[in-house]
N, C-alpha and C positions, 0 to 999 in steps of 0.2 A: 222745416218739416219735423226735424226732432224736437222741437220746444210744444210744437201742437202736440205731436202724439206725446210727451210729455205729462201735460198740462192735460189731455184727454182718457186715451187710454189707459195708458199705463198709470195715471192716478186713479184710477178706477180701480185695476187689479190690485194695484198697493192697497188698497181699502177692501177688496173682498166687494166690489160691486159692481165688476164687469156684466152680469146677465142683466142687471138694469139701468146701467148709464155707461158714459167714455167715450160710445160713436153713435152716432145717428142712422140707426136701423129701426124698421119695424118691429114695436115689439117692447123696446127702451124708450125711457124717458127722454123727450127730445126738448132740453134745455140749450137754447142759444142764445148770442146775443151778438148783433149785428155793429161796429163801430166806425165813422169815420176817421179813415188815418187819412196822416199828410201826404201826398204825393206817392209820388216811388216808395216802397218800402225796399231795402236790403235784406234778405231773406237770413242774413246771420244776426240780424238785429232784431227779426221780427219779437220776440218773446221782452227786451225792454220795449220796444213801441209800443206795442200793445197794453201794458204793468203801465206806462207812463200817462195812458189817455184818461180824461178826467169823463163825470157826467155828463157834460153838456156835449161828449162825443159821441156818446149811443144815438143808435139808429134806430135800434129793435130790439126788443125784449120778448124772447118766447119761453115760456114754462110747461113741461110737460106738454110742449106740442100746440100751447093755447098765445096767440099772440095778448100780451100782458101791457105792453109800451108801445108805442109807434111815434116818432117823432116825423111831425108832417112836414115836408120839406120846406123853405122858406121862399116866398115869390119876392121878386125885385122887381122893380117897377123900372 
C-alpha cells in the first residue's frame, strides 16, 4: 500500500500536481494501466513486481479516462 501511494499520490504532491492527478476522482486525470502479474503477489514486494513486468504484461491502457490499449485476451482451443 505504501509503494502505491508512493508511486501515486505522493508523487503527485512532490511535483505540485495533486488538483490534477495521483488518485482517480472525478475531476483528475484518470491515467491507468491494468498488468498481468504472476500468481500471488506478496504485498512487501508489490512495488519490484510490478518495475519488473515487461510490455507484453499490460492489459490496459487508459489515458485521461479514454481506453488507449486493450490487449484482447488469448482463446486456446
Amino acid at each position: 500500500e505504501a509503494a502505491v501511494r508512493l508511486a501515486t499520490v505522493e508523487a503527485a504532491r512532490a511535483l505540485g500536481l495533486e488538483r490534477d492527478v495521483g488518485s482517480l476522482v472525478l475531476g483528475k486525470w484518470g491515467d491507468v494501466v491494468a498488468l498481468d502479474l504472476p500468481g500471488t503477489v506478496d504485498a512487501s514486494r508489490l512495488a519490484g513486481t510490478v518495475l519488473s513486468r515487461v510490455n507484453t504484461d499490460v492489459r490496459l491502457t487508459l489515458v485521461g479516462g479514454r481506453v488507449v490499449y486493450r490487449r484482447e485476451p488469448s482463446v486456446t482451443v
